[in-house]
N, C-alpha and C positions, 0 to 999 in steps of 0.2 A: 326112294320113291317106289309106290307100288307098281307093277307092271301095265296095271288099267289106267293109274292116272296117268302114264308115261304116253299110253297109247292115246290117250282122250288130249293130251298137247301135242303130240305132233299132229294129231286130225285137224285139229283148229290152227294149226300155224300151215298147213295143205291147204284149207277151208280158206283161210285169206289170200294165199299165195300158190296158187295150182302148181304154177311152174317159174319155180325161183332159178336166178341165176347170178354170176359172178356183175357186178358191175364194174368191174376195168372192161375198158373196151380193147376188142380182138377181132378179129374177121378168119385167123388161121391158128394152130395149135402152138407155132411156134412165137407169133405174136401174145398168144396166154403166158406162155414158159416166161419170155422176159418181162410182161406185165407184173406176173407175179413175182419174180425173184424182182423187180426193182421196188413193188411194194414193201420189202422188209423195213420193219421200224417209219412207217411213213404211213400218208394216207392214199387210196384210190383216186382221190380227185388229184392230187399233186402227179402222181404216177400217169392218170391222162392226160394232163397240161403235159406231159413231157412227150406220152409214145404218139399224142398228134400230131406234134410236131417231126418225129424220129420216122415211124412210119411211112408214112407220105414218100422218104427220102429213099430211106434202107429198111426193109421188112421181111427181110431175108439172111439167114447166116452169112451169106455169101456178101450180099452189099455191106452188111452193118462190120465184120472183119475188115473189108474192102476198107473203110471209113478209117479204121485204126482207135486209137483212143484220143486223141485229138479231135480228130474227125467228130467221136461220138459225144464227149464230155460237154459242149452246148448247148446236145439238147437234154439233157437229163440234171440242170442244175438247180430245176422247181423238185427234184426227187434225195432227201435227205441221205448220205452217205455216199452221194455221186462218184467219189472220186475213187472209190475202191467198188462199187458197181458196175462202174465203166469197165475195171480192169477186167472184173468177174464176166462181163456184157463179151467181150473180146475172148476171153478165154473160153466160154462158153461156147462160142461161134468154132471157133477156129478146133474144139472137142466134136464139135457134132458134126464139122463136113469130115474131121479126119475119121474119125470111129461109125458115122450113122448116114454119111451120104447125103446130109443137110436137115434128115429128117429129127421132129421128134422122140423119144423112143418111149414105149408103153410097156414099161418096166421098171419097178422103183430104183432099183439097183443100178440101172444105165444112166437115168433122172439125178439122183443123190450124187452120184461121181460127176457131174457136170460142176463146172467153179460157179457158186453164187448158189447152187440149187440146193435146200436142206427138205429135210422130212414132210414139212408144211407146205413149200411148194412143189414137190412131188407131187403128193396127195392131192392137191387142188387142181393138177393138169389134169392125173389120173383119173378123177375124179368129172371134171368138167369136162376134156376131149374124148375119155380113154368110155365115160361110163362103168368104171370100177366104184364097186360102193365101199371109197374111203372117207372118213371124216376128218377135213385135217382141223385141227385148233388154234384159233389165235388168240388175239387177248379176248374180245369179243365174246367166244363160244367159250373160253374157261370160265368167265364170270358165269356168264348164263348159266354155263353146264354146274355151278357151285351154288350160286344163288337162288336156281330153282328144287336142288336136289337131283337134277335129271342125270347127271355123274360127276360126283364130287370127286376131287382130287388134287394131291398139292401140287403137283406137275403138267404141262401140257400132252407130255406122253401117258401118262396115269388117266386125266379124262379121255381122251384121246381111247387108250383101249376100254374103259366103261361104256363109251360110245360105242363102241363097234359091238361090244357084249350085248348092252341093253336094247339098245335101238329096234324095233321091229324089220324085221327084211326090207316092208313095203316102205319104209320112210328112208332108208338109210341110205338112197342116193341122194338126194333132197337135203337131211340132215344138216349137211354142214351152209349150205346155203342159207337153211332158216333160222339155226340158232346165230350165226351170223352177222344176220339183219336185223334179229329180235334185236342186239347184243348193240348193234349201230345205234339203231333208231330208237328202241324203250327202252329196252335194261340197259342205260348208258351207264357209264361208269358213276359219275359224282350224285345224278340225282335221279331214279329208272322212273316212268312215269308208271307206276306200279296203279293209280286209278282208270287210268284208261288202257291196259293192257289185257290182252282175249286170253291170257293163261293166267291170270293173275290171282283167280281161287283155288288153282293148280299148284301153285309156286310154294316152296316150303320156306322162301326167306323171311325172316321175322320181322327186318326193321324195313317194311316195306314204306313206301313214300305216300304221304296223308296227301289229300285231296288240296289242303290251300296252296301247299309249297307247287304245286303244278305249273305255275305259272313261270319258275324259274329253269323249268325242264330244259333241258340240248333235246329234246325227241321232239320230233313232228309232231307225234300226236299229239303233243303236248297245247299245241298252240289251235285255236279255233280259228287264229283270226286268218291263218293260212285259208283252209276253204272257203272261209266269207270271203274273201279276193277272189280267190280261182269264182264260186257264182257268181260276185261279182262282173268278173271281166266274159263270164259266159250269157248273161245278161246283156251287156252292154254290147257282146258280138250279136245278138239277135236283131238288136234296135236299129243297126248300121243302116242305115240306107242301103237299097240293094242299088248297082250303078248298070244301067242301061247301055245295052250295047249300039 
């Protein structure tokens, strides 16, 4: 991909999304760290069925070790491979009060030596708490990152450094947020809504998706009938009767 059309898709995925972010929900860094390491091979929504539950309870190295693996293994059984997460969950804990004092650490190298932490979610703490401009890669951003040409690669560590190469400075904290979302929501896996997509005369992929099959999209945009409801019910909050004090 040439350098200019590289820069003319990340302006328009800025243009829609000023300021993108992680949707697992977190209120502290080390609530992100176990969000993410219990995201592996699973989805975000199952991963917050779990830490609204866990949070509330233990949200701290300290309480969640306290808890044990017993303790912890209930609330994390809406999250796919629980039962060696849990153990990772615990080990993790019980790594960061002895070595870091409870905290965090803003370091890949302290981050990867934690049990349950790999390369992807380093990067995504470092990234989202640290503001280090890494790009980490999931399934999501290798499709995107191949199916548009923006950095092809057979590996997630291979896109992974094309990203970091290619990327313009000014995009590449952002980055992995956006192609991320693109990768969720359009460029899905089985069917991208390639006609209603903002980089889609950008995109180098060939067998992009014809306008009839649209209808069978997994992508939001895909669907119309979604904002005819949302005006709908904005509509219908106007009409309410307003109630007299």
């Amino acid at each position: 991909m040439h350098p200019a059309t590289r820069k003319a898709l990340y302006r328009r995925l800025q243009a829609a999304n000023p300021e993108p972010t992680t949707e697992l929900l977190y209120e502290t860094p080390f609530e992100l760290l176990v969000a993410v390491m219990l995201s592996a091979h699973t989805t975000d929504k199952a991963v917050n069925v779990a830490t609204r539950k866990l949070f509330p309870v233990a949200n701290t190295p300290e309480a969640i070790f306290k808890l044990g693996e017993e303790g912890v293994k209930p609330y994390l059984k809406t999250v796919g491979l629980y039962n060696a997460k849990t153990k990772n969950l615990i080990g993790l804990c019980k790594q960061l009060l002895e070595l870091h004092g409870g905290q965090v650490p803003a370091d890949r190298e302290a981050l990867e030596a934690l049990p349950g932490v790999g390369r992807k979610t380093a990067s995504v703490v470092l990234n989202t708490v640290f503001g280090h401009t890494e790009i980490a890669v999931d399934t999501h951003i290798f499709r995107v990152a191949n199916r548009t040409g923006l950095a092809p690669g057979k590996t997630p560590l291979a896109v992974e450094e094309a990203l970091v190469r290619n990327t313009p400075d000014e995009f590449k904290l952002n980055a992995h947020h956006w192609l991320l979302l693109h990768g969720r929501y359009v460029c899905t896996a089985r069917l991208p809504a390639c006609p209603k997509c903002i980089i889609k005369d950008l995109c180098e992929y060939p067998d992009k998706t014809p306008a009839p099959k649209l209808k069978k999209s997994d992508a939001p945009v895909a669907h119309p009938r979604s904002s005819a409801v949302r005006q709908k019910r904005r509509v219908a909050a106007r009409l309410m009767p307003v109630r007299l004090k």
